[in-house]
C-alpha positions in Angstrom: -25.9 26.6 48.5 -25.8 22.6 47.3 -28.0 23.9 44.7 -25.0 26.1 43.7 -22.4 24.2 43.7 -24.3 21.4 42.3 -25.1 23.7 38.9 -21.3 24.8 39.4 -20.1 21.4 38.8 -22.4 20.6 36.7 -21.2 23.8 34.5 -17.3 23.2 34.6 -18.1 19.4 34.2 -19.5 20.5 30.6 -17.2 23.0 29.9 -14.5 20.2 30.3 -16.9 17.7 28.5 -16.7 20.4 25.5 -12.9 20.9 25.6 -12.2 17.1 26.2 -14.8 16.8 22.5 -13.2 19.5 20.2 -9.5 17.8 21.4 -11.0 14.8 20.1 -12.1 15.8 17.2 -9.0 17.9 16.5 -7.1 14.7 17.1 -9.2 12.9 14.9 -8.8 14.9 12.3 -5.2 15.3 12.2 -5.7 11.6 12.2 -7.7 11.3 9.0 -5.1 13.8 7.1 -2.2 11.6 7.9 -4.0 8.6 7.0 -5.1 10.5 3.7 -1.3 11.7 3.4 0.0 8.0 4.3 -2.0 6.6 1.9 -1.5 9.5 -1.5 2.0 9.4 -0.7 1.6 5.3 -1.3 -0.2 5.8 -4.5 2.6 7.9 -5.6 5.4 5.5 -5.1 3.6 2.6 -6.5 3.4 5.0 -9.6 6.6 6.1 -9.3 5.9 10.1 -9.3 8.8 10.6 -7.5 8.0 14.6 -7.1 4.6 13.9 -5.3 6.3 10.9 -3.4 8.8 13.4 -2.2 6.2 15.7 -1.2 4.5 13.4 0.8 7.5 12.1 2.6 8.9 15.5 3.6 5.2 16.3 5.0 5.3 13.0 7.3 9.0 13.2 7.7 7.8 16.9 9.5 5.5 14.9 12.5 8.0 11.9 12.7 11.3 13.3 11.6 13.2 10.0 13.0 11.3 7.2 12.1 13.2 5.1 9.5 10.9 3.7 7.2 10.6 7.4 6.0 14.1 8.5 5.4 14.8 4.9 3.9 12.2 6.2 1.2 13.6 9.6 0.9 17.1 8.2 0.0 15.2 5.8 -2.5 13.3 8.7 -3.9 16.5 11.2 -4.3 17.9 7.8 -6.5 15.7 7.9 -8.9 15.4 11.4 -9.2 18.7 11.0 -10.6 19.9 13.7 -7.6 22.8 10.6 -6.5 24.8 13.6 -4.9 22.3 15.3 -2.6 21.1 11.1 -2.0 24.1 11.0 -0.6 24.7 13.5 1.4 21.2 12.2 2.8 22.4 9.4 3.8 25.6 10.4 5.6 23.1 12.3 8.1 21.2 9.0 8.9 22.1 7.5 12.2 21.1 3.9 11.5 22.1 1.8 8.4 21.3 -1.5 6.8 22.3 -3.4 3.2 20.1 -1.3 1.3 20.2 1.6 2.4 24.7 0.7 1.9 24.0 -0.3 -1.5 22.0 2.5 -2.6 24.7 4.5 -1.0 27.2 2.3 -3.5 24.9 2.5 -6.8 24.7 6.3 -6.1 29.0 6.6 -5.8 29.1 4.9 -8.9 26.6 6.9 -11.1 28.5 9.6 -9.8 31.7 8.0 -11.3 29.9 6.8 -14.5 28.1 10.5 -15.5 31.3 12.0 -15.3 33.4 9.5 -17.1 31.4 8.7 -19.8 29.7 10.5 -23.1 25.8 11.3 -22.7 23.6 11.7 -25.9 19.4 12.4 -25.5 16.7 11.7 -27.4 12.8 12.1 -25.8 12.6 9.2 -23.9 16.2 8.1 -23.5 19.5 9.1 -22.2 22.5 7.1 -23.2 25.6 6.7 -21.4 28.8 5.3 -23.4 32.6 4.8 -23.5 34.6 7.7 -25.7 35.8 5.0 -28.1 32.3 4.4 -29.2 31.2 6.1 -32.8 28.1 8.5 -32.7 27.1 6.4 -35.5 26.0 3.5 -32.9 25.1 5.5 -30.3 22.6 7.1 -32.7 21.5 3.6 -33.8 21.1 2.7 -30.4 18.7 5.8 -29.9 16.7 4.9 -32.7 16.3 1.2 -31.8 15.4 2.0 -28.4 12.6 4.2 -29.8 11.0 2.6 -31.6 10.6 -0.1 -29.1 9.6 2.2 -26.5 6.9 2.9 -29.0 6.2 -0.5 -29.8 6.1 -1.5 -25.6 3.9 1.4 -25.3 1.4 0.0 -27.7 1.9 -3.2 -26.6 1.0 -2.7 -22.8 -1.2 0.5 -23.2 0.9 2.3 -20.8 3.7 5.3 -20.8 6.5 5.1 -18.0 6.7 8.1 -16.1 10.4 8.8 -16.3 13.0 8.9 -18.8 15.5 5.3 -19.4 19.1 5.3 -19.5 21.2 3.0 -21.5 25.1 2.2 -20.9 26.6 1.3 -23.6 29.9 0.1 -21.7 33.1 -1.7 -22.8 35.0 -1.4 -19.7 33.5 -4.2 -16.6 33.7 -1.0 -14.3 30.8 0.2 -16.1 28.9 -3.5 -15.7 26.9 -2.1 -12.8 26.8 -3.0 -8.6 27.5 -6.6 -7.8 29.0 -10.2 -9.3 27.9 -11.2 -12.7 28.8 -14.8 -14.1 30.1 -14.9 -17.4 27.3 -15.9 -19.3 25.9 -12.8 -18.4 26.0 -9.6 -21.2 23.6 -7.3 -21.1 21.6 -6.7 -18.1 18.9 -4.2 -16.1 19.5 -3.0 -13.2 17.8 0.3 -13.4 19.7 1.0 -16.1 19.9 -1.2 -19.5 23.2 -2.3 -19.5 24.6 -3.2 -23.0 28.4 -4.5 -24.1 29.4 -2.3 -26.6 30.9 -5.0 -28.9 27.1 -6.1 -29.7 26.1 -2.6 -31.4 28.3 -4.5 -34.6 25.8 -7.0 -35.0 21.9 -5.8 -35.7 20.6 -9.4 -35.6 22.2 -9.4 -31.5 21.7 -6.1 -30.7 18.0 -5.4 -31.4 16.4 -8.1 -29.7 19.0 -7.0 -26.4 17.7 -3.9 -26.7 13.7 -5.0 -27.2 14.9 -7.4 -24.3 16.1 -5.1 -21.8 13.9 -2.5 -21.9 10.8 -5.0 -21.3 12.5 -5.4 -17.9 12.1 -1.4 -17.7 9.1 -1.5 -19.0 7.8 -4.2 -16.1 9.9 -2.3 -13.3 8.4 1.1 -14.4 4.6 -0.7 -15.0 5.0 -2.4 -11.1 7.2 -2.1 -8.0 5.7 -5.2 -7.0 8.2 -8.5 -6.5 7.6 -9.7 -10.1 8.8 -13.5 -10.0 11.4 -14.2 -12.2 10.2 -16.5 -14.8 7.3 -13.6 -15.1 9.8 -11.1 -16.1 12.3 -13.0 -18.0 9.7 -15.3 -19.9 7.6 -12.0 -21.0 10.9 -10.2 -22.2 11.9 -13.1 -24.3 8.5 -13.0 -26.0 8.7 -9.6 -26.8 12.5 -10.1 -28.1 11.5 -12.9 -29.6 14.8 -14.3 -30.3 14.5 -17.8 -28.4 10.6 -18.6 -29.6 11.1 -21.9 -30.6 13.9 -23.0 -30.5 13.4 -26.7 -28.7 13.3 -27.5 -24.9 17.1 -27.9 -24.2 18.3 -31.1 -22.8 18.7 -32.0 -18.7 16.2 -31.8 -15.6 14.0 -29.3 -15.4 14.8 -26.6 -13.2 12.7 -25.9 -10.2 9.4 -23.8 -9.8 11.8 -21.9 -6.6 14.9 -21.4 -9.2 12.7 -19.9 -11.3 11.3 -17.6 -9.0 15.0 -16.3 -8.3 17.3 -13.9 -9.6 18.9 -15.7 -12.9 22.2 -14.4 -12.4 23.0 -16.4 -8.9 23.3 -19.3 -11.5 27.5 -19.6 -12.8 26.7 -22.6 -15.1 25.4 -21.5 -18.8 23.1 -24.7 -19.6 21.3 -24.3 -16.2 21.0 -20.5 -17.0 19.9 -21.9 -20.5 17.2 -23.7 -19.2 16.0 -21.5 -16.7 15.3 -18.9 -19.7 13.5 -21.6 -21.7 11.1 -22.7 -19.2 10.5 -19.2 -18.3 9.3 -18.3 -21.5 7.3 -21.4 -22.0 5.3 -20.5 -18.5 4.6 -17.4 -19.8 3.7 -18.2 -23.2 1.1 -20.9 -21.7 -0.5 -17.9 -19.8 -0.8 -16.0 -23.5 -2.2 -19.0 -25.0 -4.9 -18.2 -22.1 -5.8 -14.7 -22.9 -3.2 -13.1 -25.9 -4.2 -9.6 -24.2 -0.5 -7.8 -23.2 -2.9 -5.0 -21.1 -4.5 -7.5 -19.6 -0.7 -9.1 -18.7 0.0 -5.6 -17.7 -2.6 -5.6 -15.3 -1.9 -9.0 -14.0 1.4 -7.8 -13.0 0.3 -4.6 -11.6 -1.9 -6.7 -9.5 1.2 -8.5 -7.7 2.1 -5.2 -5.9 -1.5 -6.4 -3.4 -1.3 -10.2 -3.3 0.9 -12.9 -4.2 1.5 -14.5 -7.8 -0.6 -17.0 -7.0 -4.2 -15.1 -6.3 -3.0 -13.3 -9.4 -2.4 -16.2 -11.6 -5.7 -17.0 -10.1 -7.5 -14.7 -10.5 -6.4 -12.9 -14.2 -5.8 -16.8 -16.2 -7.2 -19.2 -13.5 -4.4 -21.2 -13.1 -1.1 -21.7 -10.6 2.1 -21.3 -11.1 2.9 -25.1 -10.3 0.5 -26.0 -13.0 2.1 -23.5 -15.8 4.9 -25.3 -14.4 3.8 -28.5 -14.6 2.3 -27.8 -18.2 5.6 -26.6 -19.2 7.4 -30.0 -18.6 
């Protein structure tokens, strides 16, 4: 009878011992697909293929439907599909909030307003917003400039963006774009190239704008990484090349942590002039170092998994407080 209930035991204990191992390894494997899941869907936003980021979300949204590191990507991904309506919409359904998911609530509103109140004209790798008093004359230019220095930036960085570039072609300081702008400020990017119209009657201004401001797309579409400033602003003054040497301007120079910041916090125009200068001087020391723009491309694409600094490192063998440094 011990005998029995010994080999009883001993059979339930491995029946449970089975169960207990095909639950693991069931729970290890969902494991591994969301790990694989978590980590393609990654890959996808850091090349900004929105439609397979969107997949992926969705997919993890379906095990953790609440967690809000998700749904803060979904609303970014429905923004740059262009789909600002259903983005918001989104976002009214969210039951937390924070300043960016408010401000892409805002930006959204306002491309609303902006792709109904203003003309739209196409070409392949462009879409250009502008003002109805504008002629089709310069909005055609515009087209055609832009082209040819997408084709150019192409070359230049050996690399395509995945989506199509808008250009606002704006008179009217509603169409300006989200946020305070001091008044040395004309054109900007913001995720759109932002352009005065009164510029499009002078070539010698408005090309090297235009080269300018869609570097800036170029680098946002190349990396989502935190580019540091003087990186992006000193590489889209080389390519405009409309400041190349012109002489240091006179005063201190501005510091390495001013340059790392957004320019447009800065109201006075000779600071904002100097910040520009010495950010094209860093980066032109780091050309001088290796002339390769792919290998610049890379550089920057490495940012979006270590700092500037292991990057400097590691693609010119230098630091930024010695580019610095050489640049005064």
């Amino acid at each position: 009878m011990k005998n029995l209930i010994v080999i009883f035991l001993a059979m339930v204990a491995a029946i449970f011992l089975v169960r207990s191992v095909r639950t693991s390894w069931a729970e290890m494997d969902k494991f591994n697909k969301r790990e694989a899941l978590i980590a393609e869907t990654g890959r996808c936003l850091e090349a900004a293929d929105w439609n397979c980021a969107e997949k992926g979300v969705r997919e993890l949204l379906c095990d953790a439907p609440h967690d809000t590191n998700l749904q803060m990507h979904m609303a970014i991904i429905l923004y740059e599909q262009e789909r600002y309506e259903e983005c918001r919409r989104y976002i009214a359904t969210l039951k937390f909030s924070n300043n960016d998911l408010a401000l892409i609530d805002k930006k959204a509103e306002s491309l609303i307003r902006e792709m109904a109140e203003l003309g739209i004209e196409r070409s392949m790798h462009f879409r250009v917003e502008f003002e109805g008093s504008l002629s089709k004359r310069d909005v055609m230019e515009a087209l055609a400039v832009l082209e040819v220095a997408y084709d150019s930036l192409c070359r230049l960085f050996d690399f395509h963006p995945e989506n199509k570039m808008h250009l606002v072609l704006y008179e009217s300081p509603q169409y300006q774009g989200v946020g305070p702008r001091p008044d040395w400020v004309g054109a900007i990017f913001d995720g759109k190239l932002r352009v005065p119209v009164n510029v499009m009657q002078f070539r010698e201004i408005y090309r090297p704008i235009l080269f300018h401001e869609l570097t800036h797309a170029f680098v946002r579409a190349m990396t989502h990484a935190n580019v540091p400033l003087w990186v992006n602003e000193g590489i889209a003054q080389v390519v405009d090349a409309s400041r190349t040497g012109k002489p240091r301007p006179e005063g201190a120079a501005p510091s390495l942590e001013a340059l790392a910041t957004p320019f447009v916090k800065e109201n006075n125009s000779s600071n904002a002039e100097r910040l520009y200068w010495y950010s094209q001087r860093m980066v032109e020391q780091l050309l001088h170092r290796n002339a390769n723009f792919v290998h610049f491309r890379e550089f920057i694409q490495s940012m979006q998994k270590q700092d500037v600094d292991r990057a400097l490192e590691q693609y010119y063998g230098v630091s930024a407080q010695q580019l610095y440094d050489e640049s005064r």
